[in-house]
C-alpha positions as CSV (number, residue, x, y, z in Angstrom):
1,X,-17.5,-6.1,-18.0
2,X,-16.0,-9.5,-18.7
3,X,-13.5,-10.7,-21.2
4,X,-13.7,-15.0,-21.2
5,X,-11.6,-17.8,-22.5
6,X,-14.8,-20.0,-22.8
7,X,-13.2,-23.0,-24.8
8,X,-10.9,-23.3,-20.8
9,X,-12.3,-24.4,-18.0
10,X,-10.6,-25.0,-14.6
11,X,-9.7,-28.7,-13.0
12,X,-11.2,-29.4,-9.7
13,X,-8.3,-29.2,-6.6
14,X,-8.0,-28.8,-3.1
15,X,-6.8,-25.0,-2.1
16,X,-7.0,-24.4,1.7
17,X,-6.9,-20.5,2.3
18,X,-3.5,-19.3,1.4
19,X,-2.3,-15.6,2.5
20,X,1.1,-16.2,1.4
21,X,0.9,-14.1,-1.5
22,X,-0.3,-11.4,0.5
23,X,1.9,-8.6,2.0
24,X,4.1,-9.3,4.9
25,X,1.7,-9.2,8.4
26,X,2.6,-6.7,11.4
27,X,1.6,-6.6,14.4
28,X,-1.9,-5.0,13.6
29,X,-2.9,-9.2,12.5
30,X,-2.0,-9.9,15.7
31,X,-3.8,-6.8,17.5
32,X,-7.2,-8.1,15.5
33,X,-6.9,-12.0,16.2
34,X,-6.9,-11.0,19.7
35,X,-9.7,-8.7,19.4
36,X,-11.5,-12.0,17.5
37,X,-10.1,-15.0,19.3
38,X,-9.8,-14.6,23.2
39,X,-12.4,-16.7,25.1
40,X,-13.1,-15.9,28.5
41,X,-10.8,-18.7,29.3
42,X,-7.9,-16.6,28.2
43,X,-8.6,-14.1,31.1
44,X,-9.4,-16.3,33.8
45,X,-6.3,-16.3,36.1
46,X,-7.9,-18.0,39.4
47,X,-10.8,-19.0,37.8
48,X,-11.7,-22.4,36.8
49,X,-10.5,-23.1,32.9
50,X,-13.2,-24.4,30.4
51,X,-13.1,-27.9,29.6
52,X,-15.5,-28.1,26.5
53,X,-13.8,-28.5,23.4
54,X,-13.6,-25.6,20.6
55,X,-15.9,-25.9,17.7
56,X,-14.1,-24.7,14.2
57,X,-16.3,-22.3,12.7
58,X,-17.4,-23.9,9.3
59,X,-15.6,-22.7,6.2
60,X,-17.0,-20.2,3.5
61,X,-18.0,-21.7,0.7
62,X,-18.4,-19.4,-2.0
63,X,-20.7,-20.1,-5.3
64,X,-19.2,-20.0,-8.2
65,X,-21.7,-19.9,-11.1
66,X,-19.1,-17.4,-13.3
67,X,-16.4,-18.8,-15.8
68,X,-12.8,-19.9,-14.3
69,X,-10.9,-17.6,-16.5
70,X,-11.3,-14.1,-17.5
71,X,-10.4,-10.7,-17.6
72,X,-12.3,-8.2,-16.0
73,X,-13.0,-4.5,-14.4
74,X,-13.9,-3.7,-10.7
75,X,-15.5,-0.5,-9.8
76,X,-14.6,-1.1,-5.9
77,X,-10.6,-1.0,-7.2
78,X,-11.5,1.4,-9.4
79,X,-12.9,3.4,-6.0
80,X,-10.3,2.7,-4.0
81,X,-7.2,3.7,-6.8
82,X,-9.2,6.9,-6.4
83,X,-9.2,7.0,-3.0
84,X,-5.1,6.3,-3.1
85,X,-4.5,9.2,-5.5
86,X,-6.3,11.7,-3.9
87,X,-4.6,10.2,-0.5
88,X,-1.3,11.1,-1.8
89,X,0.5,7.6,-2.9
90,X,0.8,8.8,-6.4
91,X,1.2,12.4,-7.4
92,X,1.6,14.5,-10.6
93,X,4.9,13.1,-11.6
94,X,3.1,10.0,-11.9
95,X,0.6,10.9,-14.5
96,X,2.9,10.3,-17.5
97,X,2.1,6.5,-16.7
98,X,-1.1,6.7,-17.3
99,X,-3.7,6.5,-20.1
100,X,-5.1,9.5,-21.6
101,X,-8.5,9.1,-20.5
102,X,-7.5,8.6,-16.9
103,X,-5.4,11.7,-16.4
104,X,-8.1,13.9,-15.8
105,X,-9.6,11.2,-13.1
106,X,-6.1,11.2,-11.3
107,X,-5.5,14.8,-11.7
108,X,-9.1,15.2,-10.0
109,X,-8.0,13.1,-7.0
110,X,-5.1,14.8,-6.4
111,X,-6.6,18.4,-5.8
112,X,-10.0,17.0,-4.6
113,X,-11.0,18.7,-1.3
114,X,-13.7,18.2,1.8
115,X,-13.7,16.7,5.1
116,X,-13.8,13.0,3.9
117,X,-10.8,13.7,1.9
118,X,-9.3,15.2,4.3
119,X,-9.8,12.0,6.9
120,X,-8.7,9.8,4.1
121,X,-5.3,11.8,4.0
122,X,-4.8,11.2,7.7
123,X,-6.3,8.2,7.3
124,X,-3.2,7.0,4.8
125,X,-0.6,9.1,6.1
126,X,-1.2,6.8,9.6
127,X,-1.3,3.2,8.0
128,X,1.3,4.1,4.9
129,X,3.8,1.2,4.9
130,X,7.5,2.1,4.5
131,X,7.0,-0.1,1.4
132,X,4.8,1.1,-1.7
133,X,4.5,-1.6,-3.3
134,X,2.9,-3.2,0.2
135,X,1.2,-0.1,0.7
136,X,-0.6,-0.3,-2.8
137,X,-1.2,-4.5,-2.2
138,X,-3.1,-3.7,1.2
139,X,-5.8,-1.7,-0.7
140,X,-5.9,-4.1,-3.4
141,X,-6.7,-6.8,-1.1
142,X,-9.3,-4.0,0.1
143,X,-10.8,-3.7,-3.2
144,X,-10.6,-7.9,-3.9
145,X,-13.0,-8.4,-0.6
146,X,-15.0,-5.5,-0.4
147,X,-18.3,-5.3,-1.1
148,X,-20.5,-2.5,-3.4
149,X,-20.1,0.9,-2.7
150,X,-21.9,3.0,-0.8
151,X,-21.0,0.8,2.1
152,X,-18.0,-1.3,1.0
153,X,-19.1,-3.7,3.8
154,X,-16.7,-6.7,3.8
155,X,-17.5,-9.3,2.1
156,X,-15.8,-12.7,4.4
157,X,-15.9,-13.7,7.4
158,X,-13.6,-11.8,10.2
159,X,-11.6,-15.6,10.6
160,X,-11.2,-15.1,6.5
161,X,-9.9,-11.4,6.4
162,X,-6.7,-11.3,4.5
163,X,-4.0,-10.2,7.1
164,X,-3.3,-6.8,4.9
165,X,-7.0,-6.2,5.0
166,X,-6.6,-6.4,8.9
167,X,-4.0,-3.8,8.8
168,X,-6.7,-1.1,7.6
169,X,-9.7,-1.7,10.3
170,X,-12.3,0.8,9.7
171,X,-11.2,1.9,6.4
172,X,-14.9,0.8,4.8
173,X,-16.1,3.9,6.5
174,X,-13.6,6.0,5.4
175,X,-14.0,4.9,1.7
176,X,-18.0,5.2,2.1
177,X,-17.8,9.0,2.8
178,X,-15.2,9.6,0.1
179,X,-17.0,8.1,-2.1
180,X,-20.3,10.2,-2.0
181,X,-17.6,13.2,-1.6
182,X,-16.1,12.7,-4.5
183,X,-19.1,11.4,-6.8
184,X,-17.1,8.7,-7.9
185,X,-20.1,6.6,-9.1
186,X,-20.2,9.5,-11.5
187,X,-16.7,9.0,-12.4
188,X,-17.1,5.3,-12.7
189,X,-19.9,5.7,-15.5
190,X,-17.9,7.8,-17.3
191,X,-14.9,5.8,-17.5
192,X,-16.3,2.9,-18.6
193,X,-16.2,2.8,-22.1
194,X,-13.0,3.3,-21.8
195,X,-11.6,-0.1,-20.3
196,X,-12.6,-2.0,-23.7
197,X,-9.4,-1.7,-25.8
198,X,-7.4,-2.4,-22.3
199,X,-9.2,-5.4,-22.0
200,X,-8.6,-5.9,-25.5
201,X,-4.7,-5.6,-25.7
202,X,-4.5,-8.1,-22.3
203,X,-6.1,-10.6,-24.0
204,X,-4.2,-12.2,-26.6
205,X,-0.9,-12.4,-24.2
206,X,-3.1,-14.1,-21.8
207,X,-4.7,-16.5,-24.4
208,X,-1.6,-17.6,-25.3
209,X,-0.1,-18.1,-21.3
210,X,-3.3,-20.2,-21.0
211,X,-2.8,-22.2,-24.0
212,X,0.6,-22.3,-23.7
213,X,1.0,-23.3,-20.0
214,X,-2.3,-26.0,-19.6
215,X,-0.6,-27.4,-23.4
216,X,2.6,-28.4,-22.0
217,X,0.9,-29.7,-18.3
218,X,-1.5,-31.2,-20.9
219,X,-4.2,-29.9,-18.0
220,X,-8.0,-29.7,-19.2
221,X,-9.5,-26.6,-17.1
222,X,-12.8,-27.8,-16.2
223,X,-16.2,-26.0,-14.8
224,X,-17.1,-27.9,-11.4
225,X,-14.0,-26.3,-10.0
226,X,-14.3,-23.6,-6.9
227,X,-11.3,-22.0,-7.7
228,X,-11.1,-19.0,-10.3
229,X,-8.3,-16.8,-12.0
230,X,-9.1,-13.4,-13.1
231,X,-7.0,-10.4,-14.4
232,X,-8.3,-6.9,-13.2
233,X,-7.3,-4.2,-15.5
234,X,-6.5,-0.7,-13.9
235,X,-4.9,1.4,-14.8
236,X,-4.8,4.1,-11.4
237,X,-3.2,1.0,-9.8
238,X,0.4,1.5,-12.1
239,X,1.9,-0.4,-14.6
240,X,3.7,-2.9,-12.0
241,X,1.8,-6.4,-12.0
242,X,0.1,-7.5,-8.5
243,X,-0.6,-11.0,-7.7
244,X,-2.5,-12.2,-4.7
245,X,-4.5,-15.7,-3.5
246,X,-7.6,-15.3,-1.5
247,X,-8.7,-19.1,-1.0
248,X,-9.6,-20.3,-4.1
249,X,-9.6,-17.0,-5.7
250,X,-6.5,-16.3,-7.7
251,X,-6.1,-12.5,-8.7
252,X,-4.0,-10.5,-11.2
253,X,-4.2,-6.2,-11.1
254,X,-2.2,-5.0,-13.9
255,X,-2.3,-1.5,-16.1
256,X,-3.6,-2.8,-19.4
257,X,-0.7,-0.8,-21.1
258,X,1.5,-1.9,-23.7
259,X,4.7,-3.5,-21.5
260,X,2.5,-5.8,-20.5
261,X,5.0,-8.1,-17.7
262,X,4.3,-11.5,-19.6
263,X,6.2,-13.7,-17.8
264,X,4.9,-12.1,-14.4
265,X,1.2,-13.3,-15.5
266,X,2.6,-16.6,-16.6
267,X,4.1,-17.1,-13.0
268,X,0.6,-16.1,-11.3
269,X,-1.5,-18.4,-13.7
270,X,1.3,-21.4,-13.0
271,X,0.3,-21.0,-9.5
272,X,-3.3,-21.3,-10.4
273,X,-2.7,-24.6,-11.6
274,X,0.0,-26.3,-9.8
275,X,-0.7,-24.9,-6.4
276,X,-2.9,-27.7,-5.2
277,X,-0.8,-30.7,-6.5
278,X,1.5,-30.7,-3.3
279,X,-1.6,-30.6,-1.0
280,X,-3.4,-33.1,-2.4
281,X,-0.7,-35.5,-3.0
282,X,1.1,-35.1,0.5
283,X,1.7,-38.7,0.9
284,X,4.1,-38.1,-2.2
285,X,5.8,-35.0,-0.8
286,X,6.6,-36.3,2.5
287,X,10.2,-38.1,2.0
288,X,11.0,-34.7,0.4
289,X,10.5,-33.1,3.7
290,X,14.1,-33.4,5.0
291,X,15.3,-31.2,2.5
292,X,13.5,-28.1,3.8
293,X,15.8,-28.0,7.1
294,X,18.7,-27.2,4.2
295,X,16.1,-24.5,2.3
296,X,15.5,-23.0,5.4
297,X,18.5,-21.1,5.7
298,X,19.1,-19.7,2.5
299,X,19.0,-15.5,3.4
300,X,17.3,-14.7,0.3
301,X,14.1,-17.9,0.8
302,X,10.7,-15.7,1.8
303,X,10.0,-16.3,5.5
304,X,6.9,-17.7,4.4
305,X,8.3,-20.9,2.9
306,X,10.6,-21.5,5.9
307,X,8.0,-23.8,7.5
308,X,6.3,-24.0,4.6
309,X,7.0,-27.4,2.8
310,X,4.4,-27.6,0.3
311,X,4.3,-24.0,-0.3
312,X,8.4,-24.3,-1.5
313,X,7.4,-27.4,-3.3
314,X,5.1,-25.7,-5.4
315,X,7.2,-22.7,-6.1
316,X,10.1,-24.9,-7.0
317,X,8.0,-26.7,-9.3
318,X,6.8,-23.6,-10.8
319,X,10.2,-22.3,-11.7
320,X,11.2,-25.7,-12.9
321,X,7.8,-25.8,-15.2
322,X,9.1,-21.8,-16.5
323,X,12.6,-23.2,-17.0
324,X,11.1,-25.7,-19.7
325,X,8.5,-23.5,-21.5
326,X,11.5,-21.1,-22.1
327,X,13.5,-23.6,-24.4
328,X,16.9,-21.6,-23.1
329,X,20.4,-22.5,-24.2
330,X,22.0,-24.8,-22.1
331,X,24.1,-22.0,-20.9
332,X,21.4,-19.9,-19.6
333,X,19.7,-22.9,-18.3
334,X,22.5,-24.4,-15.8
335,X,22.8,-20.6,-15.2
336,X,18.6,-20.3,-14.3
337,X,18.8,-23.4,-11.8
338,X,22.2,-22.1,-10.6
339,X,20.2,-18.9,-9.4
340,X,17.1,-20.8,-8.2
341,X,19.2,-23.2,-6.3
342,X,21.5,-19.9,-4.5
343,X,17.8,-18.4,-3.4
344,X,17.0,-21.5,-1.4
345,X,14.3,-23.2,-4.5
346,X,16.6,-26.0,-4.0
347,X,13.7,-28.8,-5.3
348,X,14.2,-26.8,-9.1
349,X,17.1,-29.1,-10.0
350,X,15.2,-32.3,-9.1
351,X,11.8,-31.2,-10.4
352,X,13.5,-30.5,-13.9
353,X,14.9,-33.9,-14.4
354,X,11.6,-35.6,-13.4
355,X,9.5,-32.8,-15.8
356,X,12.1,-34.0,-18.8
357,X,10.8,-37.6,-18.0
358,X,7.1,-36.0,-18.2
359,X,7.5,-34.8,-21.6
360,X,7.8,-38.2,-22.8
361,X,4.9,-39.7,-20.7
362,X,0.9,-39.5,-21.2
363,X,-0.8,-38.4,-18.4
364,X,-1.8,-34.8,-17.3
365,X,0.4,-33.2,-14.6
366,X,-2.0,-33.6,-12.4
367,X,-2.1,-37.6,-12.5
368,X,1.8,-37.7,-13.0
369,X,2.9,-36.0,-10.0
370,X,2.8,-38.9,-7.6
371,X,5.4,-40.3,-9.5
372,X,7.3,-37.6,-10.2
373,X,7.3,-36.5,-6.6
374,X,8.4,-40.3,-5.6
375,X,10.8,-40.6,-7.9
376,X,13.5,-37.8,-6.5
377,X,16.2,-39.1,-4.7
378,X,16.5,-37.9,-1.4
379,X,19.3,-38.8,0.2
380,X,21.5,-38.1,-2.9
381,X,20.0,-34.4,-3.3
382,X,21.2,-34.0,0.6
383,X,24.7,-35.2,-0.4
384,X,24.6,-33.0,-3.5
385,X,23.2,-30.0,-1.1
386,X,25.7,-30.4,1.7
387,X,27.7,-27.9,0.8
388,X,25.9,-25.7,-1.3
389,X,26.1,-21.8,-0.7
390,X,23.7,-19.8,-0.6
391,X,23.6,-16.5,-2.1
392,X,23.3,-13.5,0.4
393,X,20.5,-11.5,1.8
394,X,22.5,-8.5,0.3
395,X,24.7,-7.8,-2.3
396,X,26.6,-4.6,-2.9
397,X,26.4,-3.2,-6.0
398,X,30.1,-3.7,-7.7
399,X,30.3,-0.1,-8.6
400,X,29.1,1.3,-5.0
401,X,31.3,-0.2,-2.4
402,X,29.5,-0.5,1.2
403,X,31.0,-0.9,4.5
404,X,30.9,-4.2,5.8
405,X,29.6,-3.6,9.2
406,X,26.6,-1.7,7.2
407,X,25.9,-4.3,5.2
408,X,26.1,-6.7,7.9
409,X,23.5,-4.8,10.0
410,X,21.2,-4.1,7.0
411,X,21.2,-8.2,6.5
412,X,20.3,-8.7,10.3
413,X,17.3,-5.9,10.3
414,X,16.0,-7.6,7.0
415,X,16.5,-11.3,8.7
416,X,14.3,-9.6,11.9
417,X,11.9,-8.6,9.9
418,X,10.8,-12.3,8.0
419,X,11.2,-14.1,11.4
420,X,8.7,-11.2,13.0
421,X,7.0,-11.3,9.8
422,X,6.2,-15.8,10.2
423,X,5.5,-15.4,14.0
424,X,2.6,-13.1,13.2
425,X,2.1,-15.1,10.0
426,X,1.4,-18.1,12.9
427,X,-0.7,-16.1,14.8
428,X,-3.1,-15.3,12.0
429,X,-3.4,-18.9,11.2
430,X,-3.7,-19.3,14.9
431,X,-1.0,-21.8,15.2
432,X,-0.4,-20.8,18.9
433,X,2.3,-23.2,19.7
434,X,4.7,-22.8,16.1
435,X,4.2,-19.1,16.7
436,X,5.4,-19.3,20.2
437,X,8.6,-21.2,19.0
438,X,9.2,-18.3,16.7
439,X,9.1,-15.2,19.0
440,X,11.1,-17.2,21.7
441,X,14.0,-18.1,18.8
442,X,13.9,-14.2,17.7
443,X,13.5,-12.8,21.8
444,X,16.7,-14.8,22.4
445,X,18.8,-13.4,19.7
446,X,17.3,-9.7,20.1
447,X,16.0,-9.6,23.4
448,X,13.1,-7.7,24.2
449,X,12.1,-7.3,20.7
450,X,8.5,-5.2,21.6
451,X,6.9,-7.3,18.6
452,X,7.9,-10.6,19.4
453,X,7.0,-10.2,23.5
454,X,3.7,-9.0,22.2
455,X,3.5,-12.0,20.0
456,X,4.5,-14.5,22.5
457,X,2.0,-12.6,25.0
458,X,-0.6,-13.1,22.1
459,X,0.4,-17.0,21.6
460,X,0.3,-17.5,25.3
461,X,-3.5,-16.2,25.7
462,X,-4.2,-18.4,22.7
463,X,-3.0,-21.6,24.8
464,X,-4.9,-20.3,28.0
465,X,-1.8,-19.5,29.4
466,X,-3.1,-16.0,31.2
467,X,-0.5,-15.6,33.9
468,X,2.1,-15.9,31.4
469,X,0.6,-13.0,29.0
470,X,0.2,-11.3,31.7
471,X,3.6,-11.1,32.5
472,X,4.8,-10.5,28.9
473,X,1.8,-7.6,28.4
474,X,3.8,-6.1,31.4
475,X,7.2,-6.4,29.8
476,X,5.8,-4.8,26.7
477,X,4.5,-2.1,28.5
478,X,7.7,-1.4,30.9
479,X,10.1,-0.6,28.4
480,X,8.1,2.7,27.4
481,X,7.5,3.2,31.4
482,X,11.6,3.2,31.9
483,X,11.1,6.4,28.9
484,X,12.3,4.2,26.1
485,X,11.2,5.5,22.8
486,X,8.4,4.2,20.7
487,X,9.3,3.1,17.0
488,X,6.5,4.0,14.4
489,X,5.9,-0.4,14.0
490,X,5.8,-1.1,17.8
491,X,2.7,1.6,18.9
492,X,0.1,-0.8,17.7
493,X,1.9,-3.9,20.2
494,X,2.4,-1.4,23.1
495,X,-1.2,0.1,23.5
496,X,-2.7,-3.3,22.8
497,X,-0.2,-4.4,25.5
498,X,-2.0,-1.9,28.4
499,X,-5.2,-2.3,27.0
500,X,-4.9,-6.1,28.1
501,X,-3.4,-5.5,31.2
502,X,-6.1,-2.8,31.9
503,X,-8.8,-5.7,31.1
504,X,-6.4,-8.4,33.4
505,X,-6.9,-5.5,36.4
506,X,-11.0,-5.4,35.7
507,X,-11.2,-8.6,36.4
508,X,-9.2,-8.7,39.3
509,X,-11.7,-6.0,40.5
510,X,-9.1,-3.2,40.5
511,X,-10.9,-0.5,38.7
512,X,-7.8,2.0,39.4
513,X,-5.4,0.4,38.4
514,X,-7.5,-0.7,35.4
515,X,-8.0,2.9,34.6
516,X,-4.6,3.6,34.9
517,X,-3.8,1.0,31.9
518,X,-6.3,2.0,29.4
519,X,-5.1,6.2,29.7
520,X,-1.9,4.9,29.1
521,X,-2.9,3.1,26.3
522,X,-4.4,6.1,24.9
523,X,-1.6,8.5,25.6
524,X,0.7,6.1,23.0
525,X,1.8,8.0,20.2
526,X,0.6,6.3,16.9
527,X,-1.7,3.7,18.2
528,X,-4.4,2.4,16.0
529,X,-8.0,3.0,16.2
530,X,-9.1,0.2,17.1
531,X,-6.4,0.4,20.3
532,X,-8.0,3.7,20.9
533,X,-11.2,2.4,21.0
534,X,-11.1,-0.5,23.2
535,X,-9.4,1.7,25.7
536,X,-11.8,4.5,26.2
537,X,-14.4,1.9,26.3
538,X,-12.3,0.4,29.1
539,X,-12.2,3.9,30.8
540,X,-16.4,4.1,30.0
541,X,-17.1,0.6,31.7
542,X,-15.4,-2.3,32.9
543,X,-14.5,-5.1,30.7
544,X,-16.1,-8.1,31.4
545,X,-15.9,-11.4,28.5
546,X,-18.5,-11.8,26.5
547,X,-21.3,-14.2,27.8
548,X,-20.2,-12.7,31.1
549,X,-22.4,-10.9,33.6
550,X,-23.1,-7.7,34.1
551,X,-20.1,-5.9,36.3
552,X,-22.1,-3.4,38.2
């Protein structure tokens, strides 16, 4: 069921694979690049190190035969909304949100019963995020890359998993026997009908954010293009907008109702177009790149733009581009860059004046930006930024006083979190060496952070560096031996952490000791399946690498 803008077509650019629209990654991305990445190299303490080089696996290229531009439905997110209602994210309080005809679906998820429901519930309760609105984009992401039902097989690569898809290993399984528990093909056909006048009310708004935005870039959406932007309407997933990139996929979930978040999908569909233009014109970007050391420490700039320059080019430039299509008062305009500018998007100022210049010019955004990009003065926006300041991470509300000292620790724990948050980022994009420089900046300032050991552990076996992980799987692990408690985010990093050193003591030929590590691992509170797993097949047989030997 598809609704397309057929007279728009897409322009052809450049878009590596881009998980920074997806949730933040914990340690669970780093627990499955292990699982994926470590050689028999990485193990090998006394023995000799491979010398042959490592062959990249070759990127996915997907077909695209389907128009750029639509709206459509999904059964596999209509499936898994299911699955989250009956799991317990939503409850009856929440049905007022939704539409008529999908009250009696949610109300029928939330008193469903059976095994497979049953295991979904635990299966929720043990991977919920202390964040809905990351809980809910994990199973998106789910949805985007999983295949039909019965199986909901993945659909990419394991190297092209989105790192909130890692955090749910094995959830395929549990989806496929709630499915056929619930008869939710059933539910699907019945629904159907339905979606039309949804579809229907999204797509004037989003006729005119296409016409509106590719007008003013004066950008001609073209067919040969790889990338696509589709809206998904459903409405089990809420009224709130989500936005998420999956290489050259660019998604929107929304709720179809009537407060339809216009300005949200006008941000999402920017990115669709202006994304590429600091990738593929780098060489214009790079005297630019002085400026991020002054981004960088902004409190309220997303981690993942901290070593990100094109990434923060792009955003800035999409702000500036909003800025303009909003024809504000001059007030509310100094005011708009004022705030950009306080959040770290210090390239909005810049960008604006050039984008005034574009009006007046010929050429497409895309063929303009070179100059545009070349024609911003860099050392006079670092003397203008010198001694700008930045707004804080938090700011109290001025009717609810809070104690300094709270405040204070509240900004820390949230500053902890987005440098944990780009380590693992590093890890997933298996940049080994910037991830290292990460965990050792955040182990210095809160020592013996479990996550960022592990992660260093993790970056270390990624440069062949085995004694070293070794050591750091051991410091992992020894903080719970001297009867420190485990925190709810650090079981996944300490059972990995034995696991490893269970498979370091198999090599070594000391089956004991070996044992020893992988019933530890298993006796962690919390730990994640797939932890579970690799230890009791650990306690089964030996590890030995893959392309090794037999042990026995």
């Amino acid at each position: 069921m598809r609704q397309i803008l057929s007279s728009h077509v897409i322009s052809p650019r450049e878009v590596t694979p881009n998980w920074r629209k997806c949730v933040p990654v914990r340690f669970s991305v780093c627990i499955a690049i292990a699982i994926f990445t470590f050689t028999p190299a990485s193990f090998a303490q006394k023995k000799k190190k491979t010398s042959e080089p490592v062959i990249p696996a070759k990127p996915y290229v997907k077909t695209v035969s389907e128009p750029k531009v639509g709206i459509e439905t999904s059964p596999q997110l209509f499936y898994v909304m299911c699955a989250l209602w009956a799991a317990g994210y939503n409850n009856e309080a929440n049905l007022g949100s939704l539409p008529p005809e999908w009250v009696g679906i949610a109300q029928k998820m939330i008193k469903q019963q059976g095994p497979a429901t049953e295991a979904l519930r635990a299966f929720y309760k043990d991977h919920e995020h202390n964040n809905r609105g990351t809980t809910l984009s994990r199973y998106i992401s789910f949805a985007m890359v999983a295949g039909p039902a019965p199986d909901f097989q993945l659909t990419v690569r394991q190297e092209e998993v989105p790192p909130d898809v890692a955090t749910l290993e094995d959830f395929n399984e549990v989806m496929a026997k709630f499915y056929a528990e619930a008869q939710l093909d059933l539910l699907w056909g019945q629904i159907q009908p339905a979606y039309n006048p949804l579809i229907s009310r999204v797509q004037a708004p989003f006729t005119k954010t296409v016409l509106g935005t590719t007008g003013y870039l004066r950008e001609v959406l073209r067919s040969d293009s790889p990338q696509t932007f589709t809206v998904y309407v459903e409405p089990l997933a809420g009224s709130n907008l989500t936005f998420r990139t999956y290489s050259d996929r660019y998604v929107v979930v929304l709720g179809g109702g009537e407060n339809l978040n216009v300005d949200q999908l006008r941000h999402a569909f920017l990115h669709f177009l202006l994304d590429s233009l600091p990738l593929h014109y780098d060489a214009a970007i790079v005297p630019s790149r002085s400026l991020l050391k002054i981004a960088a420490v902004a409190p309220r700039l997303p981690s993942e733009y901290r070593n990100d320059f094109t990434g923060l080019y792009a955003e800035c430039l999409i702000r500036a581009v909003e800025i303009e299509l909003d024809h504000l008062t001059p007030d509310r305009r100094t005011a708009a860059v004022d705030a950009a500018e306080a959040d770290g998007f210090i390239l909005v100022r810049p960008l604006l004046t050039q984008l005034d210049k574009f009006q007046n010019a010929e050429p497409s955004i895309n063929l303009y930006f070179p100059e545009m990009a070349a024609a911003i003065n860099v050392g006079e926006e670092t003397r203008r930024l010198k001694d700008v300041k930045f707004a804080p991470a938090i700011e109290a509300e001025a009717d609810t006083p809070v104690d300094a000292g709270v405040l204070a620790a509240r900004t820390e724990a949230i500053e902890k979190e987005r440098n944990l948050e780009q380590g693992e980022s590093l890890i997933v994009a298996k940049d080994a060496p910037g991830a290292q420089a990460v965990f050792e900046k955040i182990n210095q300032r809160w020592p013996g952070t479990p996550r960022a050991v592990y992660g260093l552990a993790v970056s270390a076996m990624m440069q062949q560096h085995p004694d070293r992980a070794r050591e750091l799987f051991q410091s992992v692990a020894k903080s719970v031996r001297a009867g420190a408690p485990i925190a709810p985010g650090d079981a996944g990093v300490v059972a990995w952490a034995h696991v490893y050193l269970g498979r370091f003591e198999d090599l070594d030929d000391n089956r004991g000791q070996a044992l020893a590590e992988y019933r530890l691992a298993l006796a962690v509170p919390g730990a994640p399946a797939s932890a579970r797993q690799a230890a009791q097949s650990g306690v089964q047989k030996a590890f030995q690498p893959s392309g090794s030997g037999p042990t026995n």
